[in-house]
C-alpha positions as semicolon CSV with decimal commas, in nm:
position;residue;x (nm);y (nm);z (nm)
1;X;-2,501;-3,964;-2,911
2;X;-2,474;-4,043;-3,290
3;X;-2,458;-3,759;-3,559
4;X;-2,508;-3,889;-3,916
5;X;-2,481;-3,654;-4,238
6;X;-2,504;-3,792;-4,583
7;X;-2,473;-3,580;-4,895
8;X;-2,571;-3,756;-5,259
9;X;-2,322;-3,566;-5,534
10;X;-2,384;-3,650;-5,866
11;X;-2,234;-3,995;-5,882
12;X;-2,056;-4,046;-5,526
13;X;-2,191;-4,071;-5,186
14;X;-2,025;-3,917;-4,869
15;X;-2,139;-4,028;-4,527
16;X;-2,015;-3,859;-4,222
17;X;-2,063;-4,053;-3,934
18;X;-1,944;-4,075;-3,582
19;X;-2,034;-4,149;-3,209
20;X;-2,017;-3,892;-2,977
21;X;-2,130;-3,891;-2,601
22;X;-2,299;-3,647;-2,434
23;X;-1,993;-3,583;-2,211
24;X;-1,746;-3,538;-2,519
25;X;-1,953;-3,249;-2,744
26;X;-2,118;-2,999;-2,601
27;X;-2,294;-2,671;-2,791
28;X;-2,010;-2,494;-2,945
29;X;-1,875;-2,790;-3,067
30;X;-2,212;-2,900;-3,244
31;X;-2,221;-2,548;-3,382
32;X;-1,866;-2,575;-3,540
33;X;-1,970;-2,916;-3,706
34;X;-2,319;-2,785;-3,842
35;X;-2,121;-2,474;-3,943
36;X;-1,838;-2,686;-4,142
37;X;-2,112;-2,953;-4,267
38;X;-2,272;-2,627;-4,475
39;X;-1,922;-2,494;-4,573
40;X;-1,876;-2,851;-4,759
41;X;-2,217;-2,806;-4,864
42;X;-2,204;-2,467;-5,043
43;X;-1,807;-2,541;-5,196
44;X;-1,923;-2,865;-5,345
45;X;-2,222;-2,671;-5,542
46;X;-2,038;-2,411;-5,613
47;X;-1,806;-2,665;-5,773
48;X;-2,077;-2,803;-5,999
49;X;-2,210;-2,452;-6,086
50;X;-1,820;-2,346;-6,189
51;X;-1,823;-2,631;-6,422
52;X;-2,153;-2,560;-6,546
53;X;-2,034;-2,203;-6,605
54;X;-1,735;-2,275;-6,783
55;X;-1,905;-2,487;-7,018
56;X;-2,141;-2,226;-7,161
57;X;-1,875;-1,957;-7,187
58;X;-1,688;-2,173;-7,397
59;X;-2,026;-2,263;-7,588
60;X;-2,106;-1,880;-7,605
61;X;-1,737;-1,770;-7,730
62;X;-1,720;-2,042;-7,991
63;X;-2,061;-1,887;-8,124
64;X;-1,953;-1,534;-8,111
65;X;-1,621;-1,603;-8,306
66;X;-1,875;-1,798;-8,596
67;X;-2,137;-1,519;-8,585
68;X;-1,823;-1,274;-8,637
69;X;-1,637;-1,495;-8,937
70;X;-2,006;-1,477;-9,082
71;X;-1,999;-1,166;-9,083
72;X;-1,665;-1,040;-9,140
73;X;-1,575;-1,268;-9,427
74;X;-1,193;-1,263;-9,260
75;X;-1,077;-1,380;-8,961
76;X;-1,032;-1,025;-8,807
77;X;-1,247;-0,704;-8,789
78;X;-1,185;-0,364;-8,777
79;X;-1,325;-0,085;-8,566
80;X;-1,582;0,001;-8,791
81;X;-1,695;-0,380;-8,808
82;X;-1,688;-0,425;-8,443
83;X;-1,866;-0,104;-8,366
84;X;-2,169;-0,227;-8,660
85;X;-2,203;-0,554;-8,552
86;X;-2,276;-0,402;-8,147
87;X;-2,487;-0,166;-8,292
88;X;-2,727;-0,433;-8,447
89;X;-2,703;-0,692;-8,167
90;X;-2,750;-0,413;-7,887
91;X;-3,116;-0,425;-7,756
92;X;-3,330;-0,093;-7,882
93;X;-3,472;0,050;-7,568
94;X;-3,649;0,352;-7,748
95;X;-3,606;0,406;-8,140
96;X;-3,327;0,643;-8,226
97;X;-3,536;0,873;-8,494
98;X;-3,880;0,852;-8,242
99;X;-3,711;0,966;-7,994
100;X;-3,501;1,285;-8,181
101;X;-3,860;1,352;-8,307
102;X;-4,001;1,366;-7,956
103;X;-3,691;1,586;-7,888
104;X;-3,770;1,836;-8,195
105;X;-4,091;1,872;-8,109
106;X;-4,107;1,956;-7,685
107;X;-3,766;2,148;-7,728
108;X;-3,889;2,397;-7,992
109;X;-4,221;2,399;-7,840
110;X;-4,019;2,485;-7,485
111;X;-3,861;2,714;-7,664
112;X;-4,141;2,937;-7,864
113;X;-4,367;2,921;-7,503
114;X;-4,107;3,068;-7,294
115;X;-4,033;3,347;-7,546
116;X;-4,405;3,423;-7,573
117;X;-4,383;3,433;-7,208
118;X;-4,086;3,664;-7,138
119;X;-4,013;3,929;-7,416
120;X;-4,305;3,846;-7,621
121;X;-4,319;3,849;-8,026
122;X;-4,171;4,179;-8,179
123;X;-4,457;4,443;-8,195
124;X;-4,427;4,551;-8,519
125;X;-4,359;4,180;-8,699
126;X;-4,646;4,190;-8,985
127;X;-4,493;4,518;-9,090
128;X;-4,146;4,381;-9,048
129;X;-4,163;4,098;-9,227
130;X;-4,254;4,293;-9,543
131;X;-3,859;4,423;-9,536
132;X;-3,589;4,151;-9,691
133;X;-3,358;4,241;-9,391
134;X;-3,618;4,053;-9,172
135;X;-3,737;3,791;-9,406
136;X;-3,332;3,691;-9,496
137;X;-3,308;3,712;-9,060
138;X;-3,565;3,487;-9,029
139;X;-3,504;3,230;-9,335
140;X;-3,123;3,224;-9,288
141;X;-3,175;3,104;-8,886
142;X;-3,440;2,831;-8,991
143;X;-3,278;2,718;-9,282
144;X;-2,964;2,665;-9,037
145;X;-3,184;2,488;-8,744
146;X;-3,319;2,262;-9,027
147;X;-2,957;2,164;-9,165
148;X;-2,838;2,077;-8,771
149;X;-3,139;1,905;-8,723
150;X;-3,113;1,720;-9,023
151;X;-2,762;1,601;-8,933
152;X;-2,863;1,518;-8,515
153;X;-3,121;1,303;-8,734
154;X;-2,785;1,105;-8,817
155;X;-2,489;1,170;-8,604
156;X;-2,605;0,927;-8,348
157;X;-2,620;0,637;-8,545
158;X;-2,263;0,454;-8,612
159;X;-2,167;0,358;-8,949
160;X;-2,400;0,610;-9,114
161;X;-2,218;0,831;-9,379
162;X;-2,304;1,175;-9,265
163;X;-2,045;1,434;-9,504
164;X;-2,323;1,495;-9,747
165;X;-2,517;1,638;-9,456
166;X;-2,232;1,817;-9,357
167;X;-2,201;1,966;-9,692
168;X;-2,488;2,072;-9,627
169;X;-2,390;2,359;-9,376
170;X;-2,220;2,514;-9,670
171;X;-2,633;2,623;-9,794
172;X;-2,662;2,895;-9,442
173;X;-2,300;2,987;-9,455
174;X;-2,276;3,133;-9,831
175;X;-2,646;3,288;-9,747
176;X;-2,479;3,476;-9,488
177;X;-2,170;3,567;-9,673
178;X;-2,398;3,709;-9,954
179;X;-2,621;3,862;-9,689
180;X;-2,321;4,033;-9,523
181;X;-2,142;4,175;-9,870
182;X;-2,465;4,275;-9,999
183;X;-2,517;4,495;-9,666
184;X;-2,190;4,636;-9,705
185;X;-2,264;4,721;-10,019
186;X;-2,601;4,895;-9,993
187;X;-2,490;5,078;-9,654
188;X;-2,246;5,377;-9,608
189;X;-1,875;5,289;-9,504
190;X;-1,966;5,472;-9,137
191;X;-2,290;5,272;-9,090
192;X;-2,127;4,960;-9,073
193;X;-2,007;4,976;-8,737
194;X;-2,366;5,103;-8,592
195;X;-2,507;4,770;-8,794
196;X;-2,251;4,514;-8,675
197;X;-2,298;4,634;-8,347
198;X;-2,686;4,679;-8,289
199;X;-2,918;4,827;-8,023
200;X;-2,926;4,507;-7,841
201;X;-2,581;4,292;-7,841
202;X;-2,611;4,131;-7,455
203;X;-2,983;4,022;-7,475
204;X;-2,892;3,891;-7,791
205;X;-2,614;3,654;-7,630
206;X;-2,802;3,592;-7,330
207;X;-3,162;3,497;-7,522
208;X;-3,026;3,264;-7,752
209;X;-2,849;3,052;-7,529
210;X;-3,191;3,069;-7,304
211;X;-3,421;2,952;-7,590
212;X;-3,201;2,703;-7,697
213;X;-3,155;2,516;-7,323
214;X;-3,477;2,326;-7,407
215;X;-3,377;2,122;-7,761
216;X;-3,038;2,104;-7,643
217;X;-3,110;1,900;-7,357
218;X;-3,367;1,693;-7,553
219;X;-3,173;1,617;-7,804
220;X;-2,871;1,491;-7,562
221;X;-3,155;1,271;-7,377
222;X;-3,255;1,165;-7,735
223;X;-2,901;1,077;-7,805
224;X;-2,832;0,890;-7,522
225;X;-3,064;0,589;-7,697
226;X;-2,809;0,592;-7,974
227;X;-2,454;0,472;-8,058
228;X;-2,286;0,768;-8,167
229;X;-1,897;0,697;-8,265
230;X;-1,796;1,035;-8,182
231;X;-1,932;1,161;-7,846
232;X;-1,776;1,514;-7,848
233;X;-1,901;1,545;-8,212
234;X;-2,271;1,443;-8,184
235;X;-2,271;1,670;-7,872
236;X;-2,119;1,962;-8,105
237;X;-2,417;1,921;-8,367
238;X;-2,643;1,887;-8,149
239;X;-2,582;2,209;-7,933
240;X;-2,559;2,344;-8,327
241;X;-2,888;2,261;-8,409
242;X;-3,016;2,331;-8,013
243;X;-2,880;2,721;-8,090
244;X;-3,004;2,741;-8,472
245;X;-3,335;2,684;-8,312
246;X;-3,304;2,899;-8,001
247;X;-3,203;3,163;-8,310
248;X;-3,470;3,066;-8,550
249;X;-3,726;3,146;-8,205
250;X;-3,543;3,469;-8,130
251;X;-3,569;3,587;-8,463
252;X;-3,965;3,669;-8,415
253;X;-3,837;3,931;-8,123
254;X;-3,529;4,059;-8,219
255;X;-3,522;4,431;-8,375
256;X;-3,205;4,429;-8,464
257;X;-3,236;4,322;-8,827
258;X;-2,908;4,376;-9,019
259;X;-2,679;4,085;-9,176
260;X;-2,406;4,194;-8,993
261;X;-2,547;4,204;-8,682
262;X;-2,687;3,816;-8,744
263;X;-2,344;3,694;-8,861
264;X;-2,177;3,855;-8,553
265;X;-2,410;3,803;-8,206
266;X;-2,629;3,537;-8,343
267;X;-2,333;3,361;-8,461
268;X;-2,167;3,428;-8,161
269;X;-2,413;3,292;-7,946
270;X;-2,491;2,966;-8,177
271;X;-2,115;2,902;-8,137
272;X;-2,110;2,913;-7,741
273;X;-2,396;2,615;-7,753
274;X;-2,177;2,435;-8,032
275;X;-1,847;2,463;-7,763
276;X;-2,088;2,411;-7,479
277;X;-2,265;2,098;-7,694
278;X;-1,894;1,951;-7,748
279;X;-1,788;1,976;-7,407
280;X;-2,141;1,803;-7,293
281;X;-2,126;1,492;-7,551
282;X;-1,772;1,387;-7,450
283;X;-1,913;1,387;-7,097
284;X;-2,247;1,226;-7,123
285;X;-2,315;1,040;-7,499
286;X;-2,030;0,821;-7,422
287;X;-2,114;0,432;-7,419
């Protein structure tokens, strides 16, 4: 019997061929020649595809290192460089700022249903919010979920300058200090205690946190579409603006209305999602 292979490659010609009786080859053997026929096979086009390969990785880094002098102006970049020029080659999947939006919007929405649904509105809140204690409560909490919104607007884009917005924390913080002193000022020495504390310190801690779950965890999936260069950071704001809305929500049911009691247990509780926020980002914005 006479087997006969030929392969064409490129510009040669192999030809395997040899005469074999009937008595001299049996099954196995014309298994193991098949077998080592398709081994030759599949090395010589992996050969070709190797060279193939190499040749566009060369092409590919030769373009990179132009598109980078381009660029760069120098011959070497820096961090900041490097981390710009991903950011505006990486493909968008969703848009950054749609998809905060989207997280603004069903988070605080989350947020106001399930207090609605659980404690409810304070019952006496139209003839509440004719006291200033109440109406400072209630401005000094949004004013601060605006501010950390404001700045998760930002934080998750690299390369954006983002200390004016920081600055911008500065705005809630003196409000409270001037809140605070003016309390202590208008309220006997031996009330202060009574007003720091409250009626209702633990469902303080425990609601805020609650009502703030919702924006905290859409503003992490929100963030996970950008490039933020700080992971633990953007995580921080964004549990700080999660728990300035959770206290902004809160607000409408709390009856605990004193400055002091906002700038302990509210503050209190807005710092737990800013740890918790930290902890999260380092974990899960990384890229």
């Amino acid at each position: 019997m006479k087997l006969h292979f030929s392969i064409a490659s490129n510009s040669r010609s192999i030809v395997l061929q040899r005469d074999i009786s009937n008595d001299d080859i049996r099954a196995p053997n014309r298994a193991m020649a098949l077998v080592a026929l398709i081994g030759y096979i599949v090395a010589d086009w992996l050969r070709r595809c190797e060279k193939k390969l190499v040749r566009i990785l060369t092409a590919v880094s030769a373009s990179s290192r132009s598109l980078i002098t381009r660029q760069s102006g120098v011959n070497g970049l820096n961090t900041d460089d490097l981390i710009n020029l991903l950011a505006q080659d990486a493909p968008v999947r969703v848009r950054l700022g749609r998809a905060l939006m989207a997280a603004l919007v069903i988070g605080a929405s989350v947020s106001a249903i399930v207090l609605v649904s659980t404690v409810g509105i304070r019952a006496n809140m139209v003839e509440a919010l004719q006291t200033s204690r109440v109406d400072f409560k209630i401005a000094l909490t949004l004013i601060l979920a605006i501010v950390g919104c404001n700045l998760v607007f930002r934080i998750g884009r690299p390369g954006v300058d983002i200390k004016a917005h920081v600055l911008a924390f500065f705005l809630p913080l003196i409000l409270l200090v001037a809140g605070i002193l003016v309390e202590l000022f208008v309220l006997p020495m031996d009330a202060w205690k009574a007003s720091m504390i409250g009626r209702y310190p633990n469902v303080c801690l425990i609601f805020i946190p609650l009502l703030s779950l919702a924006p905290f965890m859409a503003f992490f999936w929100a963030l996970k579409h950008g490039a933020p260069e700080n992971p633990g950071l953007a995580g921080a704001v964004a549990g700080l603006a999660a728990g300035g809305i959770g206290a902004a929500i809160y607000a409408w049911h709390c009856p605990d209305d004193s400055p002091l009691f906002v700038g302990s247990w509210y503050m209190i509780a807005i710092a737990i999602m800013t740890s918790l926020g930290y902890i999260s980002g380092r974990r899960w914005l990384r890229w």
